[in-house]
C-alpha positions in Angstrom: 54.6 -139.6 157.2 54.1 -137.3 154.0 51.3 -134.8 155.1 49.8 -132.8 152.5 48.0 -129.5 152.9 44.1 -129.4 152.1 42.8 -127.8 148.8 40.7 -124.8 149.7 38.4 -122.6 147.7 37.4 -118.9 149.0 36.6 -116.1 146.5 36.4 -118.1 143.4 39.7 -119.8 143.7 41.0 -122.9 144.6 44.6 -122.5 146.9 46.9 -125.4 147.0 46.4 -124.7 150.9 44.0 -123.3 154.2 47.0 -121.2 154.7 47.2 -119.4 151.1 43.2 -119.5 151.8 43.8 -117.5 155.0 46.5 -115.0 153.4 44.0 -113.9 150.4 41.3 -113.4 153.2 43.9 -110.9 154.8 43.9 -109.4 151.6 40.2 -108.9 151.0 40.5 -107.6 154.5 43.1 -104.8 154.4 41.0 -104.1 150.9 44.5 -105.4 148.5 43.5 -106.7 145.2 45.3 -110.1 144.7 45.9 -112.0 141.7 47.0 -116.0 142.8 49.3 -117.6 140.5 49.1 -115.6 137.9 52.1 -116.9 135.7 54.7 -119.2 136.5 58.6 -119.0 135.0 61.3 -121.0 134.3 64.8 -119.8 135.2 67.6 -121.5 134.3 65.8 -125.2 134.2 64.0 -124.6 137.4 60.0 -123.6 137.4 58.6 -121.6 140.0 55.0 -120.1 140.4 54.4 -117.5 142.9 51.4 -117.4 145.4 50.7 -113.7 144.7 50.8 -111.1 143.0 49.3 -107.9 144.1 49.1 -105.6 141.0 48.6 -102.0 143.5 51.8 -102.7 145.3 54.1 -104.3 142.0 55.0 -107.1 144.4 55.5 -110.6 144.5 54.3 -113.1 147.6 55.7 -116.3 148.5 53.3 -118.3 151.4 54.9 -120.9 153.4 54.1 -122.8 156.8 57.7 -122.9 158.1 61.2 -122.0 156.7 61.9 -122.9 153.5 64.4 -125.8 152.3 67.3 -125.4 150.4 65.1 -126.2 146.5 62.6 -123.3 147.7 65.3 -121.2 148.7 66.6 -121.4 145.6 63.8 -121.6 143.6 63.1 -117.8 145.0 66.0 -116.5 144.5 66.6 -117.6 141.1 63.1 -115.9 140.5 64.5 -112.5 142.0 67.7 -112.8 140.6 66.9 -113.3 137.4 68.3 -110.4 135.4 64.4 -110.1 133.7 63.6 -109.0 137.2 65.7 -106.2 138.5 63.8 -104.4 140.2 61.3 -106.7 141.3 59.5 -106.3 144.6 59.4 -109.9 146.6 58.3 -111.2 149.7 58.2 -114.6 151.7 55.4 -114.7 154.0 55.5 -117.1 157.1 53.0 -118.7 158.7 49.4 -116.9 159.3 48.7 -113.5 159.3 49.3 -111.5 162.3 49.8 -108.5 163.6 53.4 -107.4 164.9 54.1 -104.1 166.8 57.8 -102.8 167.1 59.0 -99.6 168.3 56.3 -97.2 167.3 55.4 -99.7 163.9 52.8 -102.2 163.1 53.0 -104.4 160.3 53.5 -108.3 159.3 56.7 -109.9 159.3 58.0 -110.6 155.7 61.1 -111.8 154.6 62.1 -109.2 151.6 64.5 -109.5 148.7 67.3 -107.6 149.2 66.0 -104.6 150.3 66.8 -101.5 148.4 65.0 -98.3 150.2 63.5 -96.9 147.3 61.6 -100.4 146.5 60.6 -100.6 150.5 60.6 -97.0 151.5 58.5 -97.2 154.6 59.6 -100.9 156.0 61.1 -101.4 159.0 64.4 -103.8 158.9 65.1 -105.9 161.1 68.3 -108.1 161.4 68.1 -111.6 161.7 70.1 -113.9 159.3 69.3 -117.0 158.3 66.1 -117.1 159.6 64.2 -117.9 156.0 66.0 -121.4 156.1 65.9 -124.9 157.8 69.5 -124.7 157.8 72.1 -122.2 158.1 72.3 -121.1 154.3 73.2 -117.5 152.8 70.6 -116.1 151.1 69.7 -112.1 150.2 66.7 -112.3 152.2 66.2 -109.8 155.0 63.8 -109.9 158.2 61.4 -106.9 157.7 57.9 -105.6 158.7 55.7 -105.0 156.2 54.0 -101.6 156.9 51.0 -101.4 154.4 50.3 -97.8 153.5 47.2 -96.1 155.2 46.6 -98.8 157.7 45.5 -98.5 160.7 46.8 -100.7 163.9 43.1 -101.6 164.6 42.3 -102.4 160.9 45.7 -104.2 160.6 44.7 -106.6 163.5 41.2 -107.0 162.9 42.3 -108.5 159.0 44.8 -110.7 160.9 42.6 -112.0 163.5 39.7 -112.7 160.6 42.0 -114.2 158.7 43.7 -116.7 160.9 40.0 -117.4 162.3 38.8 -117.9 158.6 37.3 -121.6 158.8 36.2 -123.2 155.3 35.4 -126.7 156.2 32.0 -127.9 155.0 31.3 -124.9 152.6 32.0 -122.2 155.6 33.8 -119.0 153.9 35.0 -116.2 156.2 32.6 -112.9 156.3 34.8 -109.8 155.8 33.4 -106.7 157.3 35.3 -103.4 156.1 34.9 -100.9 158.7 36.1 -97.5 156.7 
């Protein structure tokens, strides 16, 4: 059985998915500026278009449901290798939004590029291999948590819980209060 995800519009754009739907409600949450698939690229015969881009932070965002196969594997890193992109800034996003506390960090889990410290100065790193992939597969990727700048634990949760909570069916679109 092939099952597709469901189209969704919020904020004057139409996502391939309710779960790219829910990620730029995060976004409009934590008060990030998003641009979603803003260009796509072709690298070395294979085309690949990016979920988001969010202009503030210089960094790319890749949604997905589960793990990624071996073709979106590569079509990722192929994007981040390619010598145009040096020092670009790249993250794989699994699942919903939520809110992850470890040691004395909150953040979301993200699956970085690499991970040079001066692109990712205030991540934390965690190690755990091969996770990104259905199947055991080598890849540069490395198990981190996103710690956005100037973000509070209680702001941080609150824009995950209203954005895994976002419901759009019949017309509905998620209400985003900003408490500053």
């Amino acid at each position: 059985m092939d099952i597709k995800p469901i189209e969704t519009k919020y904020n004057g754009f139409r996502f391939r998915s309710r779960l790219e739907a829910r990620w730029a409600v995060f976004f409009d949450a934590i008060g990030l500026k998003y641009e979603y698939e803003v260009e796509g690229f072709e690298m070395n015969g294979i085309r690949y278009l990016p979920d988001f881009y969010i202009p503030s932070l210089d960094r790319w965002f890749e949604i997905k449901a589960k793990p990624l196969n071996k073709y979106e594997m590569k079509k990722c890193e192929e994007f981040c290798f390619n010598k145009d992109n040096a020092n670009i800034k790249f993250s794989v996003l699994v699942g919903s939004p939520e809110a992850v506390k470890i040691d004395k960090f909150i953040g979301i889990i993200e699956y970085v590029w690499e991970w040079p410290s001066d692109k990712y100065p205030v991540n934390y790193r965690i190690c755990a291999p091969n996770e990104l992939s259905e199947k055991e597969y080598y890849s540069r990727f490395v198990k981190g948590l996103w710690i956005i700048p100037n973000m509070t634990e209680e702001k941080l949760v609150m824009a995950a819980t209203v954005a895994r909570q976002a419901r759009f069916e019949f017309g509905d679109a998620p209400s985003i209060e900003r408490k500053e």
